[in-house]
C-alpha positions as CSV (number, residue, x, y, z in Angstrom):
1,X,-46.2,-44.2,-8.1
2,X,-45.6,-45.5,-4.6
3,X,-41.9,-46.8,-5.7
4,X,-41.0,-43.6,-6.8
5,X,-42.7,-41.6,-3.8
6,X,-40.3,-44.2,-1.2
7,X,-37.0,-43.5,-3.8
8,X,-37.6,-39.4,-4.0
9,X,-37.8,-39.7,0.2
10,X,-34.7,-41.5,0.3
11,X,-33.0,-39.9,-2.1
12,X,-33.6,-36.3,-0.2
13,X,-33.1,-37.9,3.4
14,X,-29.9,-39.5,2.4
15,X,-28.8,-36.0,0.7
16,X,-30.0,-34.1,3.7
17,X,-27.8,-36.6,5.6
18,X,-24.8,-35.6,3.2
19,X,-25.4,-32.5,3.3
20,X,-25.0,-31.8,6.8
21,X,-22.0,-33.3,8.6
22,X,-23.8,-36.2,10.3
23,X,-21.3,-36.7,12.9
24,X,-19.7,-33.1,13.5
25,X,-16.1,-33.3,15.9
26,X,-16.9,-31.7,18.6
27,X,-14.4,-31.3,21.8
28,X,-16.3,-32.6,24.8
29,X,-13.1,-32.0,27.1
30,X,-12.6,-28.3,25.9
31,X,-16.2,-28.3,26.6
32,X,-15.8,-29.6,30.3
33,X,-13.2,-27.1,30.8
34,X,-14.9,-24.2,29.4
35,X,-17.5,-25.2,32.0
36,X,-14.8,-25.6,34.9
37,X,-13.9,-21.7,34.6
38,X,-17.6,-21.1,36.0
39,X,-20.9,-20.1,35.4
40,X,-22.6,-18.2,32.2
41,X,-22.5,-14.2,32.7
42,X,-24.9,-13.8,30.0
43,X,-27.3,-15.3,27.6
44,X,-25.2,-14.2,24.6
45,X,-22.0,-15.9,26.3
46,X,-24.5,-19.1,26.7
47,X,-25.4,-19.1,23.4
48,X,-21.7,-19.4,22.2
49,X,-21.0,-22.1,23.9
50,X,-23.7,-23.5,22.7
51,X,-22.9,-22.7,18.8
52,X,-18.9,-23.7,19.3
53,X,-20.3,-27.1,20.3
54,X,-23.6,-27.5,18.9
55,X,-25.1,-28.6,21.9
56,X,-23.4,-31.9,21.7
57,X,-21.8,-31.9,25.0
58,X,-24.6,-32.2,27.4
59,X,-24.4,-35.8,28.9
60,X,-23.5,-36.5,32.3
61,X,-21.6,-34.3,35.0
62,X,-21.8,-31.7,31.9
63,X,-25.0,-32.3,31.5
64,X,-25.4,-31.5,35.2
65,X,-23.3,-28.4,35.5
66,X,-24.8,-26.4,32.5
67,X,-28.6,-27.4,34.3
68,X,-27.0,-25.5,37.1
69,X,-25.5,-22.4,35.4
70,X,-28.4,-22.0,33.1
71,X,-30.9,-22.3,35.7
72,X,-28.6,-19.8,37.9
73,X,-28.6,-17.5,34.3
74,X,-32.3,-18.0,34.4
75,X,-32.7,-16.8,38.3
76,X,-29.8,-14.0,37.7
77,X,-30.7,-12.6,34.4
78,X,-34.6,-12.7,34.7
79,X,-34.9,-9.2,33.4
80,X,-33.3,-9.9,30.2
81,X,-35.7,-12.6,29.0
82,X,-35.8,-10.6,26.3
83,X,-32.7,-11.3,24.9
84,X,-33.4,-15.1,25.4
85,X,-36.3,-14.8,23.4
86,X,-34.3,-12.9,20.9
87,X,-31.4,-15.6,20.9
88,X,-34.4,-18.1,21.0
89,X,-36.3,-17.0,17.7
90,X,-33.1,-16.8,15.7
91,X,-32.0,-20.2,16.5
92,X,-34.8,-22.4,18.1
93,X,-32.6,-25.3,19.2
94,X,-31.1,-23.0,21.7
95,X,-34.1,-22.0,22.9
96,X,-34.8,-26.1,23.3
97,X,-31.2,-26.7,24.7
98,X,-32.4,-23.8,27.6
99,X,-35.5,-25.3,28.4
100,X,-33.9,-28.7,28.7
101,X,-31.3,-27.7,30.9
102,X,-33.7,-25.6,33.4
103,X,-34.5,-27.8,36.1
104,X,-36.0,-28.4,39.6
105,X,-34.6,-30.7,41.7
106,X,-37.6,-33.3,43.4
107,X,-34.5,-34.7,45.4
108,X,-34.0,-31.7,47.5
109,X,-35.3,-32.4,50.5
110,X,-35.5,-28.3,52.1
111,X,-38.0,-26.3,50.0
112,X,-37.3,-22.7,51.0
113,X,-37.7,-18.8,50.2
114,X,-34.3,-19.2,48.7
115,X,-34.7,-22.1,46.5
116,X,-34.2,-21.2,43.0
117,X,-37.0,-23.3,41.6
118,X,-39.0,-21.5,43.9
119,X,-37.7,-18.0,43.1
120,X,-38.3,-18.8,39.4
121,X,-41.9,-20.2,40.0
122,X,-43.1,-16.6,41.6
123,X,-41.5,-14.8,38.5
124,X,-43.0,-16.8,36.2
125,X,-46.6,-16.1,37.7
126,X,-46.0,-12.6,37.2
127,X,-44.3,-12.8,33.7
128,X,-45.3,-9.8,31.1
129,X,-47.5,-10.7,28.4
130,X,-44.6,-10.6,25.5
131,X,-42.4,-13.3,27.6
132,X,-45.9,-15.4,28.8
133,X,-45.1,-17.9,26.1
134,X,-41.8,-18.7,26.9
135,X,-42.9,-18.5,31.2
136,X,-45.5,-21.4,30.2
137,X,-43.0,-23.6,28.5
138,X,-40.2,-23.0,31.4
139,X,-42.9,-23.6,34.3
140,X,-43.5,-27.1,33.0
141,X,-39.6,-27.5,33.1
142,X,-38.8,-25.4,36.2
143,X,-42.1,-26.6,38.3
144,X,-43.6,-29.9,36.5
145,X,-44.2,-31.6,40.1
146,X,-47.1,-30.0,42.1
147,X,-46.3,-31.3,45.1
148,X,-43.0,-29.3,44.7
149,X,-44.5,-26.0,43.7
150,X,-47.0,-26.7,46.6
151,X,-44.1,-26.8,49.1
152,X,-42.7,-23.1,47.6
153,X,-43.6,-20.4,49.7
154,X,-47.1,-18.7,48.4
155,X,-46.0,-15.3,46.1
């Protein structure tokens, strides 16, 4: 029984490994080029990039400049959480590729009124009750030190 429980799971894994393309070609220059013409204007324009290249091109200095533009998306387009949300229940792994880009950087040495981290902090503490999910899961990401959020101005 145990034989054929161990052959039926890797039978199915190895299929589900088939039939998806395990290693998908994805063009990490265009990628880096795309991201050179400046930041996202939108959470629908994020989400393309993100489905032309399947999220696949987030290591390094890329990795560093979409943190940027979609914590400057996050700061800029805090109205229209909605439409993250939206984006976010129809395909989850963007909504993960957001949160894991939004960041807070412990390095930076002036904590001010016009930090963004800061700026996003005070929204989220004010967030309406149909986005409070999503503010919980992007405070840990946005604000996980306390000494940082400590050091942002009081809302």
């Amino acid at each position: 029984m145990k034989r054929a429980l161990l052959a039926f799971i890797a039978i199915s894994l190895s299929f589900g490994a088939w039939g998806q393309d395990a290693s998908p070609r994805v063009d990490c220059e265009r990628a880096e080029k795309e991201l050179d013409r400046g930041p996202f204007k939108s959470w629908q324009q994020a989400y393309a990039y993100f489905r032309r290249y399947k999220g696949f091109c987030s290591d390094g200095a890329q990795a560093e400049g979409l943190s940027a533009y979609k914590t400057r998306l996050l700061d800029r387009e805090w109205s229209k959480l909605d439409e993250l949300m939206r984006l976010g229940s129809k395909d989850p792994a963007f909504l993960e590729w957001v949160l894991l880009g939004v960041f807070y950087d412990p390095e930076d040495i002036e904590i001010n009124q016009s930090n963004t981290a800061c700026r996003l902090l005070k929204r989220m503490r004010t967030c309406s009750p149909e986005n409070r999910q999503l503010c919980e899961r992007l405070a840990q990401r946005v604000g996980p030190s306390r000494e940082y959020a400590q050091a942002c101005p009081p809302a």
